[in-house]
Wavefront OBJ file of the C-alpha trace (Angstrom):
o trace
v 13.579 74.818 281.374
v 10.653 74.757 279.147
v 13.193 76.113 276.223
v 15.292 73.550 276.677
v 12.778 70.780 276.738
v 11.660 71.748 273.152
v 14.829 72.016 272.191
v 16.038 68.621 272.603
v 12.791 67.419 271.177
v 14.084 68.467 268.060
v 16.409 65.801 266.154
v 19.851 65.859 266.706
v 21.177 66.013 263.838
v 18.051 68.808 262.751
v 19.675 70.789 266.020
v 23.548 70.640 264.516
v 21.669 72.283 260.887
v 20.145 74.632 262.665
v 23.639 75.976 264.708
v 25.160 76.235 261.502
v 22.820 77.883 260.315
v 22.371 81.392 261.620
v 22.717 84.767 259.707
v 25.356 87.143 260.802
v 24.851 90.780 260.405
v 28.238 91.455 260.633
v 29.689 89.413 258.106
v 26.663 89.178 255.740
v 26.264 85.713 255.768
v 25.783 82.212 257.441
v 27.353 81.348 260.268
v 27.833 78.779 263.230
v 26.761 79.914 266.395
v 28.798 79.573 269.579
v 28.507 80.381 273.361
v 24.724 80.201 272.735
v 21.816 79.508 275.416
v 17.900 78.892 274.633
v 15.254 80.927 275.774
v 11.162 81.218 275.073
v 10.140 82.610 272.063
v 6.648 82.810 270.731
v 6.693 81.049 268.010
v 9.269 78.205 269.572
v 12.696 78.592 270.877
v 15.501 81.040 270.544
v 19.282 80.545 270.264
v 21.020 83.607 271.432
v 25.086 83.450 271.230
v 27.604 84.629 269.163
v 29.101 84.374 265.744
v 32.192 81.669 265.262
v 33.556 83.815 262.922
v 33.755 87.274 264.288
v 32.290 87.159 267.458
v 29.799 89.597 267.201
v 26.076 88.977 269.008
v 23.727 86.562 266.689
v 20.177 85.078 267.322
v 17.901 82.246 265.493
v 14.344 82.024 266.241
v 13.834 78.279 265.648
v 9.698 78.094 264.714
v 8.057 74.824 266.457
v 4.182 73.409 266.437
v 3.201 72.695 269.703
l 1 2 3 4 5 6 7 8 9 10 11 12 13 14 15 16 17 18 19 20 21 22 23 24 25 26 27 28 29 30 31 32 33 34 35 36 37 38 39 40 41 42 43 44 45 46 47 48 49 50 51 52 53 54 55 56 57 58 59 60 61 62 63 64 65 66
């Protein structure tokens, strides 16, 4: 809960940048990310989910002063 509570501090429209925004391994480049859930992360929050494109496993650590 604590994941999700930072994450929806963060500006709307700053959250829709950031889910476009994640690098695939897969196909070498930036991607959206889909079917993604938030979790802890040291330095903030994480988005785990997968790749729009080819479906393949993708993460962004999104870095947040607390």
């Amino acid at each position: 809960m604590e994941a999700n509570r930072k994450w929806i501090s963060i500006p709307e429209d700053f959250r829709k940048k950031l889910i476009g925004n994640v690098f695939c391994t897969n196909c070498k480049g930036t991607v959206t990310i889909t079917d993604f859930i938030i979790v802890d992360h040291p330095a903030g929050v994480m988005l785990e989910g997968k790749c729009k494109n080819c479906g393949k496993s993708v993460a962004r650590v999104v870095e947040m002063d607390e």
